[in-house]
C-alpha positions in Angstrom: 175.9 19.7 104.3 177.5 21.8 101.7 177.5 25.4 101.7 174.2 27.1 101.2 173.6 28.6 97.6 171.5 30.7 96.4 170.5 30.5 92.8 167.7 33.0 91.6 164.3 33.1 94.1 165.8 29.4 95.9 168.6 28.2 97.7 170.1 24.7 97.7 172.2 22.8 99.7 173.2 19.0 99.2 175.7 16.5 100.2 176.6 13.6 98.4 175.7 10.2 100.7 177.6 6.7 100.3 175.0 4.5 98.3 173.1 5.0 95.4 169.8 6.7 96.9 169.1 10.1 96.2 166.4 12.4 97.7 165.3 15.9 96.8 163.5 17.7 99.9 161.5 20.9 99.5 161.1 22.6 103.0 157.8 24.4 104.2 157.2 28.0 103.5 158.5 30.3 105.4 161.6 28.0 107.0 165.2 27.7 106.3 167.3 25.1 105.1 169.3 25.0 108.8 165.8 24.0 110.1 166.3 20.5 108.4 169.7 19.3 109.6 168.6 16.8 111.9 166.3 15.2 109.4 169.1 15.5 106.6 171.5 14.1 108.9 169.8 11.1 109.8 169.3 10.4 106.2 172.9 11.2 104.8 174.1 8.3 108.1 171.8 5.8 106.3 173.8 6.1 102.9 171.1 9.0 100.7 172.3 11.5 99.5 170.1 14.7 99.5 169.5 18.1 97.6 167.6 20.6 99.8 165.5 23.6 98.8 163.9 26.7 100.4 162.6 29.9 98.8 161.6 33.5 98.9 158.2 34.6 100.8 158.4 37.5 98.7 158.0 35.0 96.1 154.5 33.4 97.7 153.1 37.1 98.8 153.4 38.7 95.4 150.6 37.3 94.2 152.5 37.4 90.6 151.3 33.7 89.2 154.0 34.4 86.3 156.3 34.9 88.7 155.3 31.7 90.3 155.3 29.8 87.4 159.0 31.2 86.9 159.9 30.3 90.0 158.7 26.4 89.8 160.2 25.9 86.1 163.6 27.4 87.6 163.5 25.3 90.5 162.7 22.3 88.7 165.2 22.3 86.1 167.6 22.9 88.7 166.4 19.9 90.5 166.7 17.9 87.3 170.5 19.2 86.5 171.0 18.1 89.6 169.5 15.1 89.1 171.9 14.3 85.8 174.8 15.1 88.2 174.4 12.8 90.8 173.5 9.8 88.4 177.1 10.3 87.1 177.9 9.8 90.5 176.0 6.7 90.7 172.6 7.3 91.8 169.9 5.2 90.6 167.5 5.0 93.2 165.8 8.4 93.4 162.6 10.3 95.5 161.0 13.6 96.0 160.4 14.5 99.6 157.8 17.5 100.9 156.5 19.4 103.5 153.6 21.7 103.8 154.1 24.2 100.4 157.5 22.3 100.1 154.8 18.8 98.8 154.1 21.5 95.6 157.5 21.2 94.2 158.1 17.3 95.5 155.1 16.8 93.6 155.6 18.2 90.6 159.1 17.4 90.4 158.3 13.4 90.8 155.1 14.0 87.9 157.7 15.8 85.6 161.2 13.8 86.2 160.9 10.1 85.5 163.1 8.8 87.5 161.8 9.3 90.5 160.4 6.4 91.4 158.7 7.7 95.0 157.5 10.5 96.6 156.5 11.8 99.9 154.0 14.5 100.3 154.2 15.3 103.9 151.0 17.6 104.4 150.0 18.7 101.6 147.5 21.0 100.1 143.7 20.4 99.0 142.7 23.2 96.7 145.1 25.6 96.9 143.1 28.5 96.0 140.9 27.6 98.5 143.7 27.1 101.2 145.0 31.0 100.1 141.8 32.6 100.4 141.1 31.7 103.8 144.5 31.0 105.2 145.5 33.7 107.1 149.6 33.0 106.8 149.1 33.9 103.3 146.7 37.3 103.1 149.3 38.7 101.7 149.3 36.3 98.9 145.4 36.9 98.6 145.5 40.4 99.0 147.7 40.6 96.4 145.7 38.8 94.1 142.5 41.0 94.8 144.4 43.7 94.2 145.0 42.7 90.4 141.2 42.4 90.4 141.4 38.8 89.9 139.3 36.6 91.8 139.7 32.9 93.6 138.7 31.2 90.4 141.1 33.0 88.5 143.6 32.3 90.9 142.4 28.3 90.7 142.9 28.6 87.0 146.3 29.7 87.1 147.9 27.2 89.7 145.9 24.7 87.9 150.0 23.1 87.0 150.5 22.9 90.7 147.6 21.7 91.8 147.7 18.0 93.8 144.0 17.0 93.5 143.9 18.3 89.5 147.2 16.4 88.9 146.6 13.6 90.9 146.4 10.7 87.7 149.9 12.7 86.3 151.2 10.5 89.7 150.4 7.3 87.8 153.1 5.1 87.8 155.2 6.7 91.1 154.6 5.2 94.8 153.1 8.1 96.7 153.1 8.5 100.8 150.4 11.1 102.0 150.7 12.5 105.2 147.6 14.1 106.7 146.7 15.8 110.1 143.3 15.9 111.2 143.9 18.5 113.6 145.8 20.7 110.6 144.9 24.6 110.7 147.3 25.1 108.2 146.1 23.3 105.5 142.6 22.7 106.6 141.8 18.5 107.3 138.8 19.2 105.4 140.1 20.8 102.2 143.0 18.2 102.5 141.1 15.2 102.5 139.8 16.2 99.0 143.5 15.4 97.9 143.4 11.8 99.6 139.9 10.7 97.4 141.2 12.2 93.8 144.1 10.3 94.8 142.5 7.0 95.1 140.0 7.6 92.1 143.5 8.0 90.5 144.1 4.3 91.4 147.3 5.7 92.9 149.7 3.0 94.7 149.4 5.2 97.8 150.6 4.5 101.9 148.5 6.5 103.6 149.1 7.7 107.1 146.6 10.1 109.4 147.9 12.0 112.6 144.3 12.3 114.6 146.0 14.1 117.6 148.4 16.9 116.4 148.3 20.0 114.2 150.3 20.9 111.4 153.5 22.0 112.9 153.9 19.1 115.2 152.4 16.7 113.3 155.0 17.5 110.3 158.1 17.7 112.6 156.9 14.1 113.8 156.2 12.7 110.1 160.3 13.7 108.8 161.7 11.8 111.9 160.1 8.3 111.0 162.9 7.2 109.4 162.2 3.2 108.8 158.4 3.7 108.4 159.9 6.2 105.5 162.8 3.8 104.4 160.1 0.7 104.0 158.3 3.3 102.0 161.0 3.3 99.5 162.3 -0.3 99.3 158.8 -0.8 98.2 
């Protein structure tokens, strides 16, 4: 792994592999870029190369949704520079990786960028103003929000851009893996399974793959390290 940069609200690292695959991964909130090693690792030894992401909590607990918005049109065109980089380098087979918040970006980025041919959402969100308003790792977010005098629908309307289940037929045309964990506290099963059905009245070409035993945490540790399921998934 190269040296971690930080580059307005985000840092990136990356490391060039020895084939022609190329993945962007955007981590959960609240983690760090060392947190992933193992998982990068075991990808960069089967011949990807990667480009890794975190970013600010001040960033999600503002409650700002222009600075959001900034924040996701930064980090996207960075992803995409990057993107024009490594295909001088000889990439040509490229996918969007997520967990938890990180699926936002992963799916956004793969709606946006054409290339991208897959992408992984592992545990993502169902409504996301729903998930902030009752979500307690995010009050701050909420309270923030309240404290504009806006209210969950305004918030709804505003991540509208971000939101999985209101962009799910913008993932037309990409192969999409979806993660879910019926025990999940984080992002609540039952809001998340709202995501799964938009996603097949989109007529997505969707793998879909349910943890009934763990919770959110475990449950996404276990997803990143199933490396062939995950490498079938992109030979596909």
């Amino acid at each position: 792994m190269n040296k971690i940069q930080t580059v307005g609200t985000f840092r990136f690292a990356e490391k060039q592999g020895r084939g022609d695959k190329l993945i962007f991964v955007f981590t959960a909130m609240g983690t760090k870029i060392g947190v992933y090693r193992p998982f990068l690792k075991l990808l960069n030894l089967r011949g990807f190369s990667y480009v890794v992401y975190d970013y600010s909590l001040s960033v999600v607990h503002s409650g700002d949704f222009e600075l959001w918005e900034q924040h996701f049109y930064e980090l996207i065109e960075h992803a995409q520079g990057k993107l024009g980089e490594y295909e001088k380098r000889g990439a040509t087979k490229i996918y969007s990786y997520g967990i938890s918040m990180g699926t936002l970006m992963a799916n956004r980025l793969a709606r946006e960028t054409p290339q991208i041919s897959h992408v992984v959402l592992n545990l993502t969100y169902g409504d996301i103003a729903d998930n902030i308003w009752v979500y307690r790792g995010v009050s701050k977010a909420k309270e923030s929000v309240i404290a504009r005098g806006l209210s969950k629908e305004d918030l709804r309307r505003a991540v509208k851009y971000i939101d999985p289940i209101y962009n799910a037929e913008s993932l037309r045309g990409k192969k999409v893996m979806l993660f879910l964990a019926r025990r999940d506290k984080v992002l609540l099963n039952e809001q998340t399974q709202f995501t799964k059905k938009a996603f097949e009245d989109a007529g997505l070409d969707m793998v879909y793959v349910e943890n009934k035993y763990l919770g959110h945490f475990t449950a996404g540790s276990k997803n990143m390290f199933q490396i062939r399921r995950l490498e079938k998934f992109f030979n596909s």
